[in-house]
C-alpha positions in Angstrom: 33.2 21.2 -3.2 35.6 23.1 -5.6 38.7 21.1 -6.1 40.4 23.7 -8.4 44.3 23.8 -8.3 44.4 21.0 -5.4 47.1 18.5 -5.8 46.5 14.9 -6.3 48.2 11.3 -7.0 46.9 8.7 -9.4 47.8 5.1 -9.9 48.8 5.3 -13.0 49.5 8.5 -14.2 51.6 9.9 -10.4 51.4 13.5 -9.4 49.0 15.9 -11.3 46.8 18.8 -10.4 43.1 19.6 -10.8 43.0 22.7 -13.5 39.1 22.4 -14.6 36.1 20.7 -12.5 32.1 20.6 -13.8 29.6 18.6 -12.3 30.6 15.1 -13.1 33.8 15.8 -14.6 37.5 16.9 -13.1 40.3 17.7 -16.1 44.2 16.8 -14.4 46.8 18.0 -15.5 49.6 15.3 -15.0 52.4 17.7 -16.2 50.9 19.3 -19.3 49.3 15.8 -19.9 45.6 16.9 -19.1 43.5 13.3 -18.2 39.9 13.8 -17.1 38.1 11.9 -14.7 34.0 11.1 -13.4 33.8 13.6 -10.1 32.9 12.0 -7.1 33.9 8.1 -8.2 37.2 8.6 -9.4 38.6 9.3 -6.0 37.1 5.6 -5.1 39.0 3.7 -7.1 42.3 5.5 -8.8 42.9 9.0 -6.9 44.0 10.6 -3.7 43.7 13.8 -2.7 47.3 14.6 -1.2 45.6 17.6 1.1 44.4 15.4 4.3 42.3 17.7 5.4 40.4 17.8 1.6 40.7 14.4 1.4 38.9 13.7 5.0 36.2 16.4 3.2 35.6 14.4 -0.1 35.6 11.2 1.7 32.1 12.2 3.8 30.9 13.8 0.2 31.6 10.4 -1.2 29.8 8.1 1.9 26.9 10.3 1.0 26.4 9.9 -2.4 26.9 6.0 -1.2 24.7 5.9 1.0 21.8 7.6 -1.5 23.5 5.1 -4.3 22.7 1.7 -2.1 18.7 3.5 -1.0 17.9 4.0 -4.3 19.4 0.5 -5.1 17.5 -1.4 -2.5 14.1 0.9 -3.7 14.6 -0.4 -6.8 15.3 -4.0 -5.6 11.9 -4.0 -3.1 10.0 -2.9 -6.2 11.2 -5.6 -8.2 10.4 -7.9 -5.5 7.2 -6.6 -5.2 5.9 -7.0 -8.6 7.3 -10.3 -8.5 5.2 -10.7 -5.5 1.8 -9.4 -7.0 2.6 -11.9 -10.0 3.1 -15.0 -8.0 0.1 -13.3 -6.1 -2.2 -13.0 -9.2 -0.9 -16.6 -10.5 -2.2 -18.4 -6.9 -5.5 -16.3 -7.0 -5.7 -18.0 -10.6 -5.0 -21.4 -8.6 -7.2 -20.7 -6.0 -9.8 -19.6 -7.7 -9.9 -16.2 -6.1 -11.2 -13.7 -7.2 -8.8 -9.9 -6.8 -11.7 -7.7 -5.5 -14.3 -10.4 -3.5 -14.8 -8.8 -0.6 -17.9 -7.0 0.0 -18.5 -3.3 1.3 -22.3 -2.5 2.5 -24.0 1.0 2.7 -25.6 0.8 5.9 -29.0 2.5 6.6 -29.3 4.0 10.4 -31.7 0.5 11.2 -28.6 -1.5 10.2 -26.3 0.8 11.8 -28.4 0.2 15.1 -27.9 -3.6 14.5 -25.0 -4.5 12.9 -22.8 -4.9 15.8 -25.0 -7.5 17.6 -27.0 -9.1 14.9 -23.7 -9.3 12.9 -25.0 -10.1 8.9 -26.2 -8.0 6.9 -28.3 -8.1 4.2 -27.6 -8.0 -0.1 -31.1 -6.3 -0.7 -32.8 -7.7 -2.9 -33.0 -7.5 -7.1 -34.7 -4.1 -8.1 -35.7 -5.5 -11.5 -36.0 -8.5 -14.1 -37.1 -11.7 -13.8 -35.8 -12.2 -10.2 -37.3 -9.0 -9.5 -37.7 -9.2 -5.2 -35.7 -12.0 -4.7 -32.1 -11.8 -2.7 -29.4 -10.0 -4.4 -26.3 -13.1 -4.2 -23.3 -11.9 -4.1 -21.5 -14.8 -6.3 -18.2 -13.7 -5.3 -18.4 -14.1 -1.5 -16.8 -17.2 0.0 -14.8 -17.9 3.2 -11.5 -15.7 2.2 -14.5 -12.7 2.0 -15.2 -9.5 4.3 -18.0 -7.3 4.5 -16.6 -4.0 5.0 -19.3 -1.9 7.1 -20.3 1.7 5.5 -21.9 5.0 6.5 -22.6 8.4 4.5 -24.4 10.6 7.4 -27.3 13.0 6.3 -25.6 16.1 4.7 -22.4 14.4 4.4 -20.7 14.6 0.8 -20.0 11.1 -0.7 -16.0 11.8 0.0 -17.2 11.8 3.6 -18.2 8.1 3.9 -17.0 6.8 6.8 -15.8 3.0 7.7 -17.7 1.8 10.9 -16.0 -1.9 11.2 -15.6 -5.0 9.2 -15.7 -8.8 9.4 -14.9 -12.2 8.2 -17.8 -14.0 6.6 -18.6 -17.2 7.9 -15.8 -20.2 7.4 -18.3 -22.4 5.4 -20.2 -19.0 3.6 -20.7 -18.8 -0.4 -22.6 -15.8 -2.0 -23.8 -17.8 -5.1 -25.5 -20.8 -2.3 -26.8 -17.8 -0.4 -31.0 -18.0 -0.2 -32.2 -15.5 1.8 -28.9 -12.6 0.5 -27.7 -12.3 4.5 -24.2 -12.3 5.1 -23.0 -13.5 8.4 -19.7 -12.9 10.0 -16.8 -15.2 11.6 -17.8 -15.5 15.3 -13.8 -14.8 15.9 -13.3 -12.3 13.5 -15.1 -8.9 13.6 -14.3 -5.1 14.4 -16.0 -2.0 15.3 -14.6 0.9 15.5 -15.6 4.0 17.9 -16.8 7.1 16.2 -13.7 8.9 17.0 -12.0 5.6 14.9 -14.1 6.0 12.4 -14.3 9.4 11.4 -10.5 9.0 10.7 -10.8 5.6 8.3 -12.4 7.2 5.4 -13.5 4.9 3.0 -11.9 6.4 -0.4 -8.8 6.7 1.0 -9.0 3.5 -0.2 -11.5 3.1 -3.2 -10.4 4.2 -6.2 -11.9 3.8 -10.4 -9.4 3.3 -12.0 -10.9 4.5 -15.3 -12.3 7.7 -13.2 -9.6 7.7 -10.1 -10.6 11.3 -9.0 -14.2 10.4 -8.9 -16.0 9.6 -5.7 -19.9 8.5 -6.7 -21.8 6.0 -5.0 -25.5 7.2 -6.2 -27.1 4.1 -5.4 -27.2 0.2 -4.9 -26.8 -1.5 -1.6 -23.3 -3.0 -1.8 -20.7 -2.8 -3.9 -17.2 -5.5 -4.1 -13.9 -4.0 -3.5 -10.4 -5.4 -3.7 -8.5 -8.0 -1.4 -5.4 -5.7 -1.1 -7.6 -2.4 -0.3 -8.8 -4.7 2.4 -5.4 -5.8 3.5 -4.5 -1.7 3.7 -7.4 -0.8 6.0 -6.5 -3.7 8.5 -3.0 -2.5 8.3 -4.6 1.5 9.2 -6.8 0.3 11.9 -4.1 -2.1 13.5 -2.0 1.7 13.2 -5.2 3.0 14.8 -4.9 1.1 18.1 -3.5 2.1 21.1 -4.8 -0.9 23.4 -2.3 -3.6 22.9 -5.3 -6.2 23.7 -6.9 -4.5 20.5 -4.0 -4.0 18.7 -3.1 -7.9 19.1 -7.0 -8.7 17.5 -7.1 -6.6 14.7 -3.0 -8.3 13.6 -5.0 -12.1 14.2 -7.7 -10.6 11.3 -4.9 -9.4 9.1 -3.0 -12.8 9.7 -5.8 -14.4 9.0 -7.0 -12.4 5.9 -4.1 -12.2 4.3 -3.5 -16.3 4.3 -7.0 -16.5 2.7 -6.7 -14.3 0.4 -3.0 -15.0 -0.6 -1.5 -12.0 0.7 2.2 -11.1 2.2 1.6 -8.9 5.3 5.0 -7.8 5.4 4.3 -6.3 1.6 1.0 -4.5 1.9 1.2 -1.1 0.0 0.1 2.3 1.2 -3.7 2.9 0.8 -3.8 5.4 -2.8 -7.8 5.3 -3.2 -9.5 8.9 -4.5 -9.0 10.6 -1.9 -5.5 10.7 -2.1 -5.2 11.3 -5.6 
């Protein structure tokens, strides 16, 4: 908005006129008194524009900038409030004795995939080598605030491909480390499949990410691996988003209520899934 030669009135100094303007910065002339001034905030707080018309004009530049002022203030405020959040998050998982990534994904061979969804458990596999050699795989972290987050790559399909079939709740009373015979059962309340049309759009590194390697996407072998509560929490969130049947929709919300209160979790604060693939 080029305010060159307008006329104006400030508080202090009366009648003056604009003779130089950058981007921040207007120079006044208050009768061969030159003042300068911060462009937009000045006219805020000690000058008027005496041109209505101009003055209408500023006024909507000014609302604007306001507007984008108080966004980037309350961005700034939710952030803060979310790392205070994840803080007193970490702290109660200290409490609690929770551990941040014990939930459990599984690579499903097509036998399991045929089963899953009426047997319900799956299986840890069992140790490959060592002493224990042939006995159950435990998976120590596992307890009641746990999910077993279901897992296919087809034949032919790159890794980045992987597709989530479902998820569950382990049982209320389950612990990995207790577990004899390494089969994981679900929550008779809690479980989820997803149709193939679902689950070709919740890949699962959109949410899995290495840290240390964040654009790599390996899984080379191994029958499970752990993964974080909050990925979890993100891919409840998605498939909830997925829904359209309200009957559905009001299930999968129940198993995010519910996960989120074992695992310590707000889920008005869950953040947007950034695993590999979305790096």
């Amino acid at each position: 908005m080029n305010l060159i030669n307008e006329e104006i009135t400030h508080k202090v100094f009366g009648e003056g006129n604009i003779v130089g303007q950058e981007d921040s910065i207007i120079t006044v002339d208050f009768d061969e008194e030159i003042k300068k001034f911060v462009y937009p905030d000045a006219f805020e707080k000690f000058i008027t524009l005496n041109d209505q018309d101009m003055a209408k004009s500023l006024e909507e530049i000014i609302s604007k900038k306001e507007m984008k002022r108080e966004a980037l203030k309350r961005k700034r405020e939710e952030e803060k409030e979310q790392q205070e959040l994840e803080r007193q998050r970490r702290e109660l998982l200290r409490n609690h004795q929770i551990h941040e990534s014990s939930q459990i994904v599984f690579w499903l061979d097509e036998e399991e995939q045929e089963n899953v969804f009426t047997d319900w458990q799956v299986s840890t596999g069992t140790v490959q080598s060592g002493v224990n050699e042939g006995q159950p795989n435990r998976a120590a972290r596992l307890r009641p605030n746990s999910a077993g987050l279901l897992t296919r790559r087809g034949e032919g399909q790159e890794e980045a491909e992987r597709q989530i079939l479902g998820l569950y709740m382990v049982t209320e009373t389950f612990a990995g480390n207790l577990s004899a015979d390494g089969m994981v059962p679900a929550h008779e309340e809690f479980r989820i499949e997803l149709t193939e049309q679902e689950a070709e759009k919740m890949l699962f590194w959109n949410y899995y990410i290495n840290e240390n390697h964040p654009h790599r996407m390996t899984w080379n072998s191994g029958k499970y691996r752990y993964f974080d509560n909050v990925w979890t929490a993100q891919i409840l969130n998605d498939i909830m988003a997925l829904k359209t049947d309200e009957e559905e929709i009001e299930s999968v919300k129940k198993f995010l209520d519910y996960f989120c209160k074992m695992n310590v979790l707000e889920t008005d604060h869950i953040t947007e899934a950034n695993g590999a693939l979305k790096q």
